[in-house]
N, C-alpha and C positions, 0 to 999 in steps of 0.2 A: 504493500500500500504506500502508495506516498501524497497522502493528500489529508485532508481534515476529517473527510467523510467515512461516518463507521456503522456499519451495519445498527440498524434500531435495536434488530435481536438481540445484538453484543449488550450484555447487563453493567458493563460500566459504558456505554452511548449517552445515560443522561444518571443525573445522580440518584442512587440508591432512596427507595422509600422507603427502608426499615426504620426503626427507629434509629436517630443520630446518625444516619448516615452508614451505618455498619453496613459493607458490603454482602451483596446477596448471594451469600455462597450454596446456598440451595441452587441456585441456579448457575451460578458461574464454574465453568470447562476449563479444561488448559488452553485449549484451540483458542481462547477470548483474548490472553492477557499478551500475546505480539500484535494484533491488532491494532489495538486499544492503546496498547505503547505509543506504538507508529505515528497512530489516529491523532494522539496525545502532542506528541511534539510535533507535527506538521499544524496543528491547531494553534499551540502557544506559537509559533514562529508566527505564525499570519497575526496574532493578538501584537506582537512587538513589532511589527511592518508597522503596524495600524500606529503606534504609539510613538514610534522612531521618527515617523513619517509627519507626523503633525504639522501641518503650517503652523500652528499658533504657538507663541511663545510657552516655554515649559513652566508647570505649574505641579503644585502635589498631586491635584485633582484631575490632571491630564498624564501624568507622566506617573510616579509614583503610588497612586491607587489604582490604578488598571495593572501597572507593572504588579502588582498582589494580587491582581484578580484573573491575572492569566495564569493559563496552564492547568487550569480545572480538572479535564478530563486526563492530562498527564499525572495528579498528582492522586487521584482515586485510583488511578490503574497500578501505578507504581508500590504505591503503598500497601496496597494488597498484595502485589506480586513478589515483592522483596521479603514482605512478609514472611506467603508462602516459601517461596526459594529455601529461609534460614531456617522455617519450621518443619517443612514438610515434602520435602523438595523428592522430584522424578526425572529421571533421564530427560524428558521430554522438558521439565521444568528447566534442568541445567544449560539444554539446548537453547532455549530463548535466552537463559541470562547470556551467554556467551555470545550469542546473536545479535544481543541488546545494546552489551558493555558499550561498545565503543561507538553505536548509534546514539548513543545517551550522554556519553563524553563531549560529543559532537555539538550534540545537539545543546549542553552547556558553553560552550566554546563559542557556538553562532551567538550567545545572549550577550555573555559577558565579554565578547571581544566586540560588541556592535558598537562602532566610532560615534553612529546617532544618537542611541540610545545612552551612550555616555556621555556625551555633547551635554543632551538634554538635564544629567543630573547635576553636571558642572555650572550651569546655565542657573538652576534653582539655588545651586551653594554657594553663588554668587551674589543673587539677588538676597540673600541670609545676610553674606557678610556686608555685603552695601547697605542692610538695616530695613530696604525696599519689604522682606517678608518676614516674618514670625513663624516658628515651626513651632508647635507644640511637641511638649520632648521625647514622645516616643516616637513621631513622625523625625525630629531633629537625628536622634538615635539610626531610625531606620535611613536615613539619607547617609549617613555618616559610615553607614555597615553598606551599603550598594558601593559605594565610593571604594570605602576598601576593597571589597572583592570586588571589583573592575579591576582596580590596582595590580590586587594580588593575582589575577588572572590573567597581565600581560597584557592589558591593552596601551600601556605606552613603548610598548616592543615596536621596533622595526618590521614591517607585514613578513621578510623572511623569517625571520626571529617565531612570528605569531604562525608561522605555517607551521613552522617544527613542534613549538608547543604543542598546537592541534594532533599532532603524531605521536608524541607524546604523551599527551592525555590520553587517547584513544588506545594505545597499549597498553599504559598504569592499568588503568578502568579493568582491561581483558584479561591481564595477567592476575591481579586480585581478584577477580573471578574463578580462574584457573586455579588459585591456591586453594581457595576455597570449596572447590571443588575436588581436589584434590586429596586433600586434608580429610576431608567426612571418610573417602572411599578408604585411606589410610586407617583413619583412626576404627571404622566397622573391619575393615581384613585384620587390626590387630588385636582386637578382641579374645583374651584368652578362654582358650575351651579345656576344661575339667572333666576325665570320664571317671574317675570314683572320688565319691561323694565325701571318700575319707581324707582327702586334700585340704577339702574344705573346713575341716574344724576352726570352730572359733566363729565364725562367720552364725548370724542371728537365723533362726528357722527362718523366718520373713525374707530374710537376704538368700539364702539358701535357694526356695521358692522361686523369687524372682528372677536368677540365674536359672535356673531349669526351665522359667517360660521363659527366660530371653534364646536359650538352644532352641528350643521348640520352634519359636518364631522364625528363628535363623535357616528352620530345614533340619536341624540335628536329631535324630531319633535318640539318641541317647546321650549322655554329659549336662554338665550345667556351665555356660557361658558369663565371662565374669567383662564386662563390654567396661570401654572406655570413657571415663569424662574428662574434660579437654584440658585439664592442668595436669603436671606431673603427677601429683601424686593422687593416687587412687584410693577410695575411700574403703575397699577392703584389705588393705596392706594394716590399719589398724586391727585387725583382728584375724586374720589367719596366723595359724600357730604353724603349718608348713614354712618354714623358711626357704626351701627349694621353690616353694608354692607362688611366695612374695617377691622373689630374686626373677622369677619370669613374668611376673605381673610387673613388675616394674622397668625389666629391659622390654617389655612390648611399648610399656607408654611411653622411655625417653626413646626408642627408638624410630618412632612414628615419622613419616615425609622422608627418612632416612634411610634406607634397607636397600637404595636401587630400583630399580624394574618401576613400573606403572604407578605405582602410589610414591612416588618422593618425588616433593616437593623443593629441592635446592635449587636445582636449576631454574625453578621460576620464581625464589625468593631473590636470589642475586640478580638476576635481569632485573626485578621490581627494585630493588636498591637502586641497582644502577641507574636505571631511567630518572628515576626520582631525584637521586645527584646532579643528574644533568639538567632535569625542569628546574631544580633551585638555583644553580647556577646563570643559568637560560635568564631567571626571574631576578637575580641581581644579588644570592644569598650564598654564602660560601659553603653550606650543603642545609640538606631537607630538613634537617634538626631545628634550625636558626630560623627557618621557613614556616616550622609548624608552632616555633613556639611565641614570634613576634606577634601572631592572632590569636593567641591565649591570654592567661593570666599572666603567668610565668614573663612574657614580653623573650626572654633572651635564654641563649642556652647555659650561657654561664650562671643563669636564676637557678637555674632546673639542678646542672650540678653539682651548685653549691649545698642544696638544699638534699639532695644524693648523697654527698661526698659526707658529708656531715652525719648522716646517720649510719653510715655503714659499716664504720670502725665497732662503735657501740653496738650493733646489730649482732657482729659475728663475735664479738667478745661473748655476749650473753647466748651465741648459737653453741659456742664452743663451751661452756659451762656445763650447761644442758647435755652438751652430747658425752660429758665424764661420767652423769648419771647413769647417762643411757649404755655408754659403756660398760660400768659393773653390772647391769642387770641382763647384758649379753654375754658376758664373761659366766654369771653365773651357771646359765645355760648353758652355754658355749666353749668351753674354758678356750684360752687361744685366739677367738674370734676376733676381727675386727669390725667397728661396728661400721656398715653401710647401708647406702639411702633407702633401701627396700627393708630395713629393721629398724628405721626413724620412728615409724607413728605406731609399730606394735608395740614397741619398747617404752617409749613415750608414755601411751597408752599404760602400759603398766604400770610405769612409774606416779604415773597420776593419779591411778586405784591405789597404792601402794600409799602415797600419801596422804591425798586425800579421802580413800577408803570411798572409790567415787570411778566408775569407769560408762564409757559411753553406752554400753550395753545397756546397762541398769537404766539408761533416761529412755530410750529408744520407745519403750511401751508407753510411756507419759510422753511421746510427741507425734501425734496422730494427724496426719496433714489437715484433715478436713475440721479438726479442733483448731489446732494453732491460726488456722485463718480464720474458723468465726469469731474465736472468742480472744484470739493472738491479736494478729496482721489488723483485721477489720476492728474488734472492739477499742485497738489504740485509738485508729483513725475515729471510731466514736465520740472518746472519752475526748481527743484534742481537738478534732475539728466539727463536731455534731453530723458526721457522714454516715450513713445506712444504705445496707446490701442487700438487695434481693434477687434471688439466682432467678435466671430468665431460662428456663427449658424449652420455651417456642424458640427462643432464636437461634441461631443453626451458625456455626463454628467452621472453621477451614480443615478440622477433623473433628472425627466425634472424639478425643479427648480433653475437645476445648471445652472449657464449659463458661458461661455468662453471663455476669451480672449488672443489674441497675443500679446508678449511686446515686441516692438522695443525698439533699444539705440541707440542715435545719436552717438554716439561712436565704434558702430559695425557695418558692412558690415550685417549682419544676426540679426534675433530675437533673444532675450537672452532666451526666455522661456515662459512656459504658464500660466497665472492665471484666476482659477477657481473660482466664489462666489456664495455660498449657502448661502441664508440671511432668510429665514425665519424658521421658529419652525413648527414640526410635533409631533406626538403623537412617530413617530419612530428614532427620534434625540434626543440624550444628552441635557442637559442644558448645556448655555453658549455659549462662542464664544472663539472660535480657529482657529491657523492656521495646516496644516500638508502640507507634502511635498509627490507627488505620484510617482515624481523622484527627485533625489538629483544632484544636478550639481558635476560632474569630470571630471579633466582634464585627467584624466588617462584612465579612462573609455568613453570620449567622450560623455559624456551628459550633458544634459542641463536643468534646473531646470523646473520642473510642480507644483507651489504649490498651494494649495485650503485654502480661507477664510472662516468661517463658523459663523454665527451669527443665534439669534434666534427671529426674528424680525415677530410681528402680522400678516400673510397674507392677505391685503384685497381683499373683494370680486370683483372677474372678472371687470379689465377696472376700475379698483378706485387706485389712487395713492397710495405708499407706504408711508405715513407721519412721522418721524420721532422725536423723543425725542430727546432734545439737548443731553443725557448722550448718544445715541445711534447713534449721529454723531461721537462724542470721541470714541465708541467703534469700529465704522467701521477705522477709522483712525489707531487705536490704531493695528488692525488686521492686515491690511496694512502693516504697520511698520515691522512685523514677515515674510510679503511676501515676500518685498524686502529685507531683510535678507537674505531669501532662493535666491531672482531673482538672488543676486547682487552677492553669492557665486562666487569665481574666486582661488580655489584650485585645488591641484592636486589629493589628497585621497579622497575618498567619502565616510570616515567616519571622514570628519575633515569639511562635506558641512554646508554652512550657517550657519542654527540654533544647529546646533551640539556643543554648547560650556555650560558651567555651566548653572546651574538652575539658580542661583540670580546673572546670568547676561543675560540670554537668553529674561527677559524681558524690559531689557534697551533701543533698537534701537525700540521698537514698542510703547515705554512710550515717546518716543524722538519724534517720527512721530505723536503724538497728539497732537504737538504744533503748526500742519501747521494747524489743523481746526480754531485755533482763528487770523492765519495770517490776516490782514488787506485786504492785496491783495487778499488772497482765498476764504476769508470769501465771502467776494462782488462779489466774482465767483458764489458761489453756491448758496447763502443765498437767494432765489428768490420765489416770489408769485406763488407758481404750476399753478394757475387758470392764474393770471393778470399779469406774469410776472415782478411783481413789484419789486425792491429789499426788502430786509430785510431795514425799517427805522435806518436811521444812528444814531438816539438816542437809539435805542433800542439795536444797536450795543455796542456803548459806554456805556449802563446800563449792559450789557452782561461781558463788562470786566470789570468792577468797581466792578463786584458781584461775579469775580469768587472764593475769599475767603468764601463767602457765605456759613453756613453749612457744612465748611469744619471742626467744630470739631465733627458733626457726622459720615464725612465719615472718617476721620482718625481713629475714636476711635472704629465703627465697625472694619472696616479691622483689627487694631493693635487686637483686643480681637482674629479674628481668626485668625492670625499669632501666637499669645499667648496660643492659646488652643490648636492647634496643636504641637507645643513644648510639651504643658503640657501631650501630651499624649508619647509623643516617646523619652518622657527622662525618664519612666518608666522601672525599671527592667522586667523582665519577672513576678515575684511572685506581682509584687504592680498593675499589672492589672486588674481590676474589672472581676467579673466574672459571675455578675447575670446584664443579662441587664437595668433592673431598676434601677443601680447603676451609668447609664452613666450619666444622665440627674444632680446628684448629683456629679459629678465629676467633670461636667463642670462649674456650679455653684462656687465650691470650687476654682479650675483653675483661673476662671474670678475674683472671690476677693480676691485668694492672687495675682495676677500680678497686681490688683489697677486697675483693667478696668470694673468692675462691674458696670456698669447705666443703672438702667430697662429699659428707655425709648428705649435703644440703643442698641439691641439682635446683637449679632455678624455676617457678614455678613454671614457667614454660622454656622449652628449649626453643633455637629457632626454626629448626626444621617443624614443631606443628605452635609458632606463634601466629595465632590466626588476628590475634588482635590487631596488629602490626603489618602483616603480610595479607590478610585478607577482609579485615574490619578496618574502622575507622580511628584505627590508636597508632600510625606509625611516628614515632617519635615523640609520641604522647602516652606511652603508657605510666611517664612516670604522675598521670593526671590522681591517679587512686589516692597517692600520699600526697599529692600540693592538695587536694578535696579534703584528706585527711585532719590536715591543720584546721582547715574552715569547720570541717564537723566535730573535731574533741574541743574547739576552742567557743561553741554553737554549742555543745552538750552540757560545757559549762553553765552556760548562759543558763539553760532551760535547768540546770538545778539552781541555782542563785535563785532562778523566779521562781521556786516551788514545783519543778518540772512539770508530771501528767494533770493540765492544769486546759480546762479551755482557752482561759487569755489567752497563753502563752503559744495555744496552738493557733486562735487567731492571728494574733504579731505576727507567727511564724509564716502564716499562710499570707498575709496581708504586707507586709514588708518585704517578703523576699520568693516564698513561693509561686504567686500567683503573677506577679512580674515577667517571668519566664526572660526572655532576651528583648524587653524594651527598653530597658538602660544599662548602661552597666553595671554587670554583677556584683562589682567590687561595692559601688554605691550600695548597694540594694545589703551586703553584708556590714557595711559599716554604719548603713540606717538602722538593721537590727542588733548592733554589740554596740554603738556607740565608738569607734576605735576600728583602727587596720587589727586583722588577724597576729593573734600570736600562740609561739611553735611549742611554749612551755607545755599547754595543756596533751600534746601528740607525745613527748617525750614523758611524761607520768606514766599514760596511757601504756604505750610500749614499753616499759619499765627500760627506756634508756636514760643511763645519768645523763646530767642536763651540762655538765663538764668535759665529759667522755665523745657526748655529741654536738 
């Protein structure tokens, strides 16, 4: 297709009448969504002809409110479609993305390199500074964000200079699709498969179970299959007592995009490097680092790290502590052994039963998914912002294990919007968990936000409770946090909605919302015997928060290594990128001991061969965004205990000064209207029990 015109049939041709806008996936095919792409961007290019082209002098009302109000039929299709892709994706799906990527690069490329259309916003920031016109400040904001990214997209290049970018872009775009692509088929082939059951010890009957349908599923008549989630370490290395068991569970996961043959992924992570060196260079930045991070918060790469380099020392001093315990308690086992990363989190694990007379098994029955979210996730959201959930079963889901709810606001006459949660892992989902938006809330355009949870949580079998790992209550929480981002949007532009603001701040209000699962009051909501209805015992409560320093020098010093390696790779010139894949493995290596984060026991929470953040998501040289968010939410967690924390005020303020803003001014404003004061680091170094000296 190459024209505007889209079949009526096609169910994104005019917008959805479900409620909110939720896409009608009762009805919609895979055969719809290259259409409707197509349809999509041949549609918004004729809307910015129309706008470029104006005889009449540029104005907000000519030139920057149409530029929001185009690309309608592009932004329903895509948003569904990407969705699908990370959620639920099919050959056929893969096929269009790969089809799409560089049609869709392109077709950004035609916006933000159009001479007119940038004419025309120079023309209005003109008329500003001559004093001729008044912006109101989220209009001023949005003028000042178009401007940038014009900027940042090469339109004062040379038109060769602008041809190459376009080529450019168009390959980034394909190649990140590729990885991503890649990377699922990887991680589903490295899936380890278990044929006696007596491997398994250690491991919860409920986990047991769900490994036997995951074989089932896979085609295995017989075994129980132990499938991968997308960080190194794997959630059953905590409780298998096979050590042989754990040692190959864990060279399947760092070994992942690595192995050779069809699923490795290096040779399209280094091309993607590469390109990306040269587009920063191309764009006037001495590599992709300094490019991604002058449109953040961070502004420079020396912010980022300083603020690295600073905790790293501390981080592995308190890794290597930790790992003397863990030592003797494999020693005792083991006489002789040394201890490595596939005996981290059993040993761990033990040492934490041992001390605190407290092991994750024992919480597992007291964390029941479909508890922790009514009475967990949702009754925080009650208690701070007066929000209520009612599950929608008419509405129909991009699979049936989405399921869908309406959210009221005692504050509104009407629902504010819908939330979707797909909580468990398939062979045809992404690793990780995320949030996405399938509509953006505008006031301009009169919508209301739809946005979807996504976790990768063990399925068990038909009629057996979902059981829950205490790290994968904090996850579900944490996701949360990003929804009501999206819910709580209350702008005018729909590309200033919710989650639309910096990288290494985008995950601050979702790191913020992890503190209501250790509330006192919530805790005692959800924390309940699935079977006996009993509570969670209150000493085991209080052994819970006594320990949550616990092994925080291993989670820090992982994370901080892949914040570190990802740096190490996108501060590279074009010519200093490795070019034989064997050289990756060696690069990283290097990376990791000169930043000082080098400790075998302790593999980086992703390696690069499956950093999907990086290589096939939207974190490249950004993933150290988690920890700059960090500062903002321990120094924010503060705040909400000083004010008496699970408190409505406090959840107003919180919504009304910073969440509901989303990207109409900047976020820094929006955090120093809520503290009073620029952020500070003290609150993040209590937290991760680093001395405040040492780091």
């Amino acid at each position: 297709m190459t024209s505007s015109h889209l079949d009526p049939a096609n169910p994104f041709a005019r917008p959805s009448t479900l409620p909110f806008g939720l896409p009608d996936y009762a009805a919609i095919r895979e055969e719809h969504f290259a259409p409707a792409l197509v349809a999509g961007m041949a549609g918004q290019r004729a809307e910015i002809e129309q706008i470029a082209d104006d005889p009449e002098p540029a104005t907000v009302e000519n030139t920057l409110v149409p530029l929001e109000r185009s690309g309608r039929l592009l932004a329903r299709a895509a948003a569904a479609f990407f969705n699908q892709v990370g959620s639920d994706s099919t050959p056929g799906l893969e096929q269009i993305e790969a089809e799409m990527a560089p049609q869709l690069a392109a077709h950004h490329d035609a916006v933000y390199l159009d001479a007119r259309l940038h004419a025309r916003l120079e023309a209005i920031a003109a008329d500003v500074d001559a004093g001729r016109v008044t912006l109101e400040p989220d209009t001023a904001w949005l003028l000042h964000t178009y401007r940038t990214d014009f900027g940042r997209s090469g339109i004062a290049l040379p038109e060769a200079d602008q041809a190459r970018l376009r080529e450019l872009n168009a390959e980034i775009t394909s190649l990140e699709t590729a990885f991503g692509r890649t990377l699922l088929a990887a991680q589903n082939a490295a899936a380890v498969l278990v044929q006696d059951v007596a491997e398994l010890d250690g491991l919860a009957p409920d986990a047991i179970a769900a490994a036997r349908e995951a074989a089932q599923g896979r085609g295995h008549t017989e075994g129980y299959l132990l499938e991968l989630i997308l960080p190194t370490q794997q959630p059953a290395l905590a409780a298998l007592t096979d050590r042989s068991v754990r040692e190959r569970l864990h060279r399947a996961s760092v070994t992942r995009g690595a192995t050779g043959g069809e699923h490795d992924t290096r040779t399209t992570l280094l091309r993607l490097v590469r390109l990306r060196a040269e587009r920063a260079q191309l764009l006037g930045y001495p590599h992709h680092a300094a490019y991604v991070a002058e449109d953040a918060c961070a502004r420079t790469t020396d912010a980022v790290s300083s603020l690295l380099g600073r905790l790293a020392p501390a981080a592995v001093a308190n890794a290597q502590a930790e790992a003397a315990d863990l030592q003797a308690a494999l020693e005792a086992d083991v006489p002789g052994a040394r201890l490595e990363p596939w005996d981290w989190a059993f040993y761990a694990e033990r040492v934490r039963k041992e001390r605190y007379a407290l092991d994750d098994a024992l919480l597992r029955p007291y964390l029941e998914l479909d508890r922790v979210l009514r009475d967990g996730v949702f009754a925080a959201a009650g208690e701070l912002y007066g929000l209520s959930f009612t599950e929608r079963p008419d509405l129909v889901g991009y699979h049936p294990d989405v399921r869908v709810w309406e959210v009221a606001d005692e504050r509104s006459d009407q629902p504010i919007g819908l939330f979707l949660g797909d909580f468990y892992t398939r062979a045809s989902k992404r690793g990780g968990a995320w949030m996405n938006n399938l509509v953006d809330q505008s006031g301009l355009l009169g919508e209301r936000p739809v946005v979807v949870n996504n976790l990768n949580l063990n399925k068990p079998p038909t009629g057996e409770p979902t059981l829950l790992a205490w790290d994968e209550v904090i996850t579900l929480f944490h996701e949360f946090g990003h929804a009501l981002h999206g819910l709580f949007s209350d702008v005018r532009y729909p590309s200033q909605s919710g989650t639309e603001v910096p990288r290494d701040f985008v995950e601050y209000p979702s790191q913020v919302n992890e503190m209501w699962a250790w509330d006192p009051a919530i805790l005692r909501r959800y924390a309940v015997h699935h079977v006996t209805g009993e509570p969670m015992p209150q000493e085991w409560v209080d052994v819970m928060l006594a320990s949550r320093q616990f092994n925080e020098g291993f989670g820090t010093t992982e994370y901080l290594a892949a914040a570190l390696l990802d740096q190490a790779w996108y501060v590279l010139a074009p010519d200093e990128v490795p070019t034989d894949p064997a050289e990756v493995e060696r690069f990283e290596a290097a990376a990791l001991d000169r930043a000082g984060i080098a400790f075998a026991p302790v593999p980086p929470r992703y390696r690069t061969s499956y950093f999907n953040h990086v290589f096939g998501g939207g974190y490249s040289a950004g993933y150290y965004s988690y920890i700059w968010s960090e500062v903002l939410d321990a120094d924010t967690v503060e705040w909400f205990t000083e004010h008496g924390g699970l408190s409505r005020a406090n959840g107003d303020t919180f919504r009304d000064r910073l969440l509901g803003r989303g990207g109409s001014v900047d976020v820094m404003a929006t955090f120093r209207d809520l503290r009073g004061r620029d952020p500070e680091i003290g609150p993040l170094l209590a937290r991760r029990g680093l001395d405040a000296t040492g780091a």
